[in-house]
SESERO-898263 format. One line per 5 residues: number of its first residue (from 1); their letters; for each residue x, y, z negated of N, C-alpha, C. Coordinates in nm, 3 decimals. Each point is the difference from the previous one (the first is absolute). Example, Ala and Ser with C-alpha at 12.3 -4.5 7.8 and 13.67 -1.06 7.14 Angstrom:
2
1> AS> 1.319:-0.569:-0.780:-0.089:0.119:0.000:0.090:0.120:0.000  -0.035:0.105:0.072:0.082:0.119:-0.006:-0.077:0.109:-0.073
***
This chain:
141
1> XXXXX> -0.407:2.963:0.257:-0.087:-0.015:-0.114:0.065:-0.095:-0.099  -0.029:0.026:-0.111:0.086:-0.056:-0.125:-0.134:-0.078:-0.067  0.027:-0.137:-0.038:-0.042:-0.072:-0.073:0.022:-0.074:-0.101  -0.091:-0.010:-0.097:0.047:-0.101:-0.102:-0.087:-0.159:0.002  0.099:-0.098:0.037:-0.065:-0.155:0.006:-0.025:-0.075:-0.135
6> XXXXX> -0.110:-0.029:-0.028:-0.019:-0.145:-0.106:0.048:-0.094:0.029  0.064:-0.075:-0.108:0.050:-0.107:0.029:-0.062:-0.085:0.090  -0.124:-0.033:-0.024:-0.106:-0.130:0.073:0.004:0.059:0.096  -0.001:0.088:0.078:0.046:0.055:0.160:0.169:-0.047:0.029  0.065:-0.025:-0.098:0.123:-0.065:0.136:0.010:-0.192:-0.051
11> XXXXX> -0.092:-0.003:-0.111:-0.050:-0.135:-0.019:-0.076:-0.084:0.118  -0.078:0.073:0.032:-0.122:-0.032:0.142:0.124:0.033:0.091  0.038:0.112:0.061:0.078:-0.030:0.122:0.111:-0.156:0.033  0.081:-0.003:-0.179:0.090:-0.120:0.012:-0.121:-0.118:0.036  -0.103:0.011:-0.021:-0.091:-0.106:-0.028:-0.024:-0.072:0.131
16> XXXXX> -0.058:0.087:0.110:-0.052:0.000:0.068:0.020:0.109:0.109  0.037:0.008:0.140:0.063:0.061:0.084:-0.116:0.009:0.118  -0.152:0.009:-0.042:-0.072:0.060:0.076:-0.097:0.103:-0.037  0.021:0.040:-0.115:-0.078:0.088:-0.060:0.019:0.119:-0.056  -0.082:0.119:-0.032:0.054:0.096:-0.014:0.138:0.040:-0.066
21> XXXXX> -0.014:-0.062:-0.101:0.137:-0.012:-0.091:0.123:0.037:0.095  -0.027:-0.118:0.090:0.141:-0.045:0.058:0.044:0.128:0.083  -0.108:0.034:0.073:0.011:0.114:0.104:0.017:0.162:-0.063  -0.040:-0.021:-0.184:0.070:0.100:0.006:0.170:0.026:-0.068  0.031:-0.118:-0.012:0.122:-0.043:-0.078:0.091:0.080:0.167
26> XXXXX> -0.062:-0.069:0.094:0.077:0.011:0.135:0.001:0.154:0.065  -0.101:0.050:-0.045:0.010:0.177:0.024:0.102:0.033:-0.077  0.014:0.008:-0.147:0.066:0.034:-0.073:0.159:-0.043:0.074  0.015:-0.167:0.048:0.121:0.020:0.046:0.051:0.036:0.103  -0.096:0.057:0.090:0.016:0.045:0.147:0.002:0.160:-0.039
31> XXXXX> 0.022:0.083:-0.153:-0.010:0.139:0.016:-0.121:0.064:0.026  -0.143:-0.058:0.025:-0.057:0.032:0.030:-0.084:0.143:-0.154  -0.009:-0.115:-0.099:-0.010:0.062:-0.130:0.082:-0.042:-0.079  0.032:0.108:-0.126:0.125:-0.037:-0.048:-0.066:-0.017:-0.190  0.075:-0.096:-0.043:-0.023:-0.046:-0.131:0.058:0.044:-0.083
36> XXXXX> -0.074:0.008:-0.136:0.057:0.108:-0.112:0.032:-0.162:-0.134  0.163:0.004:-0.047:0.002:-0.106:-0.048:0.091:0.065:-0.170  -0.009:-0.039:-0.097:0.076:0.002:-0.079:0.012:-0.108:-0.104  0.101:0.022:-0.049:0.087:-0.129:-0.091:-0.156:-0.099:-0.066  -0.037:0.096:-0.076:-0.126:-0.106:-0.062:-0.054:-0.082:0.092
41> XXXXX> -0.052:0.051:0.114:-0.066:-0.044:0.076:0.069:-0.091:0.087  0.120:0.028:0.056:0.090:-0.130:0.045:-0.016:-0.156:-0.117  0.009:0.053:-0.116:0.008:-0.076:-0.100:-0.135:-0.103:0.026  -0.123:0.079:-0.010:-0.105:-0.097:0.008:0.018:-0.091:0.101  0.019:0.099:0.158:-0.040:-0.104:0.095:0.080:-0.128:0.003
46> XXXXX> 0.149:0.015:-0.046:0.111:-0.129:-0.029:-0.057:-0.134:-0.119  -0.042:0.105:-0.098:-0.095:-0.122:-0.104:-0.142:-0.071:0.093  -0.046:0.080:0.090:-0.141:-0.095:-0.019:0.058:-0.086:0.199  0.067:0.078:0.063:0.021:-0.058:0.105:0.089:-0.128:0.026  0.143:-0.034:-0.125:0.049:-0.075:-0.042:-0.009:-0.091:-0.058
51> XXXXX> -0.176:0.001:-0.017:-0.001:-0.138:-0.140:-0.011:-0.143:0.107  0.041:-0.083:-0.071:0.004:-0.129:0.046:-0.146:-0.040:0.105  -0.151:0.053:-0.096:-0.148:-0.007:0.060:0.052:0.066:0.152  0.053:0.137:-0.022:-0.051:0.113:0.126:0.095:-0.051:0.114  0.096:-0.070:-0.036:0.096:-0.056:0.130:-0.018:-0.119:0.078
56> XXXXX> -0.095:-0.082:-0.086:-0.038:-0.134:0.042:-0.095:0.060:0.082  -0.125:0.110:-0.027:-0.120:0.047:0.056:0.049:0.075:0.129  0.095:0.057:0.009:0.087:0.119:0.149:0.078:-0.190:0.055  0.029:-0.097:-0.072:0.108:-0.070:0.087:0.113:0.051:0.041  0.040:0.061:-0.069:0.128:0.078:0.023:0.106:-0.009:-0.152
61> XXXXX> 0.151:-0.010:0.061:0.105:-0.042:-0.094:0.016:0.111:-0.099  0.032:-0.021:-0.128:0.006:0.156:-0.098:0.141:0.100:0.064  0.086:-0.073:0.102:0.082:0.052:0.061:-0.111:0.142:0.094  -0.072:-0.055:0.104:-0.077:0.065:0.081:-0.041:0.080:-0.069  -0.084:-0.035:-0.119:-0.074:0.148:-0.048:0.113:0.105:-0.045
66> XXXXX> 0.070:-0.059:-0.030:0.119:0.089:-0.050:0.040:0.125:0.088  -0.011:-0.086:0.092:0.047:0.084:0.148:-0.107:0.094:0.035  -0.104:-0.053:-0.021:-0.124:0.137:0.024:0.003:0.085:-0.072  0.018:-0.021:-0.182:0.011:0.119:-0.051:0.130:0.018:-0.018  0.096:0.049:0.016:0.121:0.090:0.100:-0.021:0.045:0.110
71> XXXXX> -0.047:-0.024:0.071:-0.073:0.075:0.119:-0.054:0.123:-0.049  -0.156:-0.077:-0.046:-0.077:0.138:-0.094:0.102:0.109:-0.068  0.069:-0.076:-0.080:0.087:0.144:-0.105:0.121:0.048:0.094  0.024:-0.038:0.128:0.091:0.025:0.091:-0.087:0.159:0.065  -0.132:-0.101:0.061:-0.100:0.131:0.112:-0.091:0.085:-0.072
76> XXXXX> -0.020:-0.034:-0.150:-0.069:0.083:-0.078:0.066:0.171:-0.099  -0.116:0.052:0.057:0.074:0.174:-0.078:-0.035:-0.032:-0.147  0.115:0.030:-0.124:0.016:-0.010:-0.103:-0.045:0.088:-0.081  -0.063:-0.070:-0.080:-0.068:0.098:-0.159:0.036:-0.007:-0.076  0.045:0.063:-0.146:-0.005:-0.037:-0.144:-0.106:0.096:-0.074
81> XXXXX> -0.071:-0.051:-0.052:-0.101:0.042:-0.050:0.074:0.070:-0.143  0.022:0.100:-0.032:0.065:0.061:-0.133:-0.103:0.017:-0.096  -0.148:0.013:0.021:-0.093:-0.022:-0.083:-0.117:-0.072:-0.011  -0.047:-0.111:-0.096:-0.093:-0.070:0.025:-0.097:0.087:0.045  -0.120:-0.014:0.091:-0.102:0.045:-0.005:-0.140:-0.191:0.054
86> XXXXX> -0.012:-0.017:-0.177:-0.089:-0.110:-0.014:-0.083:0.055:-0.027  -0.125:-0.055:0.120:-0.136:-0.018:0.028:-0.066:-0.120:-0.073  0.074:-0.038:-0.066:-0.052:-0.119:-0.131:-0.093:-0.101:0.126  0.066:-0.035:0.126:-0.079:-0.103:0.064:-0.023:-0.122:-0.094  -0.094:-0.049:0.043:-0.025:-0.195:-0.091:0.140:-0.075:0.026
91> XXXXX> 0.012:-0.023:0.067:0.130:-0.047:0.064:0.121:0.086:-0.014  0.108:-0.025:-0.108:0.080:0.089:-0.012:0.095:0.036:0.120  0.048:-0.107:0.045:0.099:-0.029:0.125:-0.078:0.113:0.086  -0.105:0.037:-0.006:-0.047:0.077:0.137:0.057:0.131:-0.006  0.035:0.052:-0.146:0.022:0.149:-0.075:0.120:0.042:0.122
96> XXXXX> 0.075:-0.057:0.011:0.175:0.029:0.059:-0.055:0.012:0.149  -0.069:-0.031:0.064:-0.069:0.028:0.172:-0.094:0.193:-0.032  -0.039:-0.012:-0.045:-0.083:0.143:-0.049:0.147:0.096:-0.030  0.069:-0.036:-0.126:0.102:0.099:-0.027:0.083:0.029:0.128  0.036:-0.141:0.105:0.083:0.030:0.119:-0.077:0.084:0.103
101> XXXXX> -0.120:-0.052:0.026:-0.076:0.111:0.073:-0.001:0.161:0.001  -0.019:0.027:-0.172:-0.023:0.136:-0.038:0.130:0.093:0.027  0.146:-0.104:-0.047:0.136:0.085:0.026:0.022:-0.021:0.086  -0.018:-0.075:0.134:0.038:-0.016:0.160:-0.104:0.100:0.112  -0.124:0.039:-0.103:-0.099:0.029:0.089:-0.053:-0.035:0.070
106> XXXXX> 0.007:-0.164:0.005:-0.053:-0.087:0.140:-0.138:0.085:0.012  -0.024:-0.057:0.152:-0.185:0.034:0.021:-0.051:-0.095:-0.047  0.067:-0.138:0.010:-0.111:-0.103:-0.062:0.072:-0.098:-0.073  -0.119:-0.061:-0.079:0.051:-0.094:-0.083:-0.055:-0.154:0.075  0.060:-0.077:0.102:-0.075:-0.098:0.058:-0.031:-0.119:-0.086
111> XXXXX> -0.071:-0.061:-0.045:-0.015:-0.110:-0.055:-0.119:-0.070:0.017  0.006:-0.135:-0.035:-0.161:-0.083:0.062:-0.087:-0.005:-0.165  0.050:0.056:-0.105:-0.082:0.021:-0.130:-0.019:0.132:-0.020  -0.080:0.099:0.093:-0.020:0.142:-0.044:-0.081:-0.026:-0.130  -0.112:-0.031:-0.032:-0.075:-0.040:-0.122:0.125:0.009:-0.117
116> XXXXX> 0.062:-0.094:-0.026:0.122:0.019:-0.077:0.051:0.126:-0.029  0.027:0.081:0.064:0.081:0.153:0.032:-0.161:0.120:-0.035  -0.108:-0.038:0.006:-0.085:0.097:-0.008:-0.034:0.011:-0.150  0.030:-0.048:-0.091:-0.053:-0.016:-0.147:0.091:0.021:-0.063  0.080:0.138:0.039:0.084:0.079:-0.080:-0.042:0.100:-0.100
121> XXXXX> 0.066:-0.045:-0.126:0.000:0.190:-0.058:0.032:0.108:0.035  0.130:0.024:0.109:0.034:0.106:0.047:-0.062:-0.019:0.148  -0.040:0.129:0.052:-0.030:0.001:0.142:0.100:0.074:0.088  0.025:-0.054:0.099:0.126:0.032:0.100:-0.081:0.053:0.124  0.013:0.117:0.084:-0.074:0.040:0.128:0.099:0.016:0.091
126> XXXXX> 0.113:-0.055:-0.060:0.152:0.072:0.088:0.008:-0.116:0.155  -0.087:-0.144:-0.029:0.049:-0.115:0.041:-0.141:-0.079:0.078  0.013:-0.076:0.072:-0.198:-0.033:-0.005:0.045:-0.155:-0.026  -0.065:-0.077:-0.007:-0.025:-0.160:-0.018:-0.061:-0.106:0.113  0.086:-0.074:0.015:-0.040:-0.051:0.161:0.029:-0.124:-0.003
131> XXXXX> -0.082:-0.098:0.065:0.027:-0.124:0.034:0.070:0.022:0.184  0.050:-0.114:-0.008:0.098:-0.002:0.112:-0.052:0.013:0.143  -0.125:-0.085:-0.008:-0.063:0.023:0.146:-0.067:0.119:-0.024  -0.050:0.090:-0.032:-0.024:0.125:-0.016:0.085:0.082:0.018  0.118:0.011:-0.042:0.114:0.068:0.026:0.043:-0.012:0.165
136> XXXXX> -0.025:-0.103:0.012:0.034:-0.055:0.179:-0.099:0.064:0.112  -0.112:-0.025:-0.098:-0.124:0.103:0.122:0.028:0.124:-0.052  0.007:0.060:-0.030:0.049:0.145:-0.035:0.096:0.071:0.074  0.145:-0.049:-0.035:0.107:-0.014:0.093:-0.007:-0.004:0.139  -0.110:-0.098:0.051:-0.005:-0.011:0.135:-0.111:0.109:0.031
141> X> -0.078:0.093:-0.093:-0.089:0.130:0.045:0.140:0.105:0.042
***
């Protein structure tokens, strides 16, 4: 199964290593499910996972995170999105997770702000919207 992650899902896993986040960062690296990643979206998670705030909050060196995302763009299947398709979310940054979804085909879009993602102009049925522990009870049906 192919997925697309929100940033604040590998934010919470660096965060904190008992919660859903974390466990599904760890499927993803055990093969279990596989992640749909492209350039934009590498882009975000390096800006918001790198800032000075988000490294003091994980306790971890900007070396380490570094190392996690190379991993990700190492174990992740690659997208380039050749055409916008903006859902005019509130949050622009969210637009590039929807466009990667739609050209990767993930089944889901996991994130802990579905609200955010539902107050689109365009509607997408290709993908569903999931918070992480939901995705986990699911998975385990």
């Amino acid at each position: 199964m192919l997925v697309t992650i929100d940033t604040n899902i590998l934010y919470q896993a660096l965060y904190s290593s008992s919660g859903a986040s974390y466990a599904l960062l760890k499927m993803i690296r055990e093969g279990e499910i596989r992640m749909a990643l492209s350039h934009q979206v590498l882009l975000e998670y390096e800006e918001v996972l790198t800032r000075v705030t988000s490294l003091k909050s994980f306790g971890l060196s900007l070396n380490e995170v570094r190392k996690v995302l190379r991993f990700i763009a190492y174990i992740s299947e690659k997208f380039e999105p050749k055409f916008l398709f903006r859902p005019n979310l509130l949050d622009e940054n969210d637009n590039i997770f929807v466009e990667l979804a739609v050209v990767s085909q993930s089944s889901f879009i996991i994130t802990k702000n579905i609200k955010d993602f539902r107050n689109s102009e365009l509607k997408f049925e290709c993908f569903k919207l999931i918070n992480p522990s939901d995705f986990l009870t699911l998975w385990r049906k």
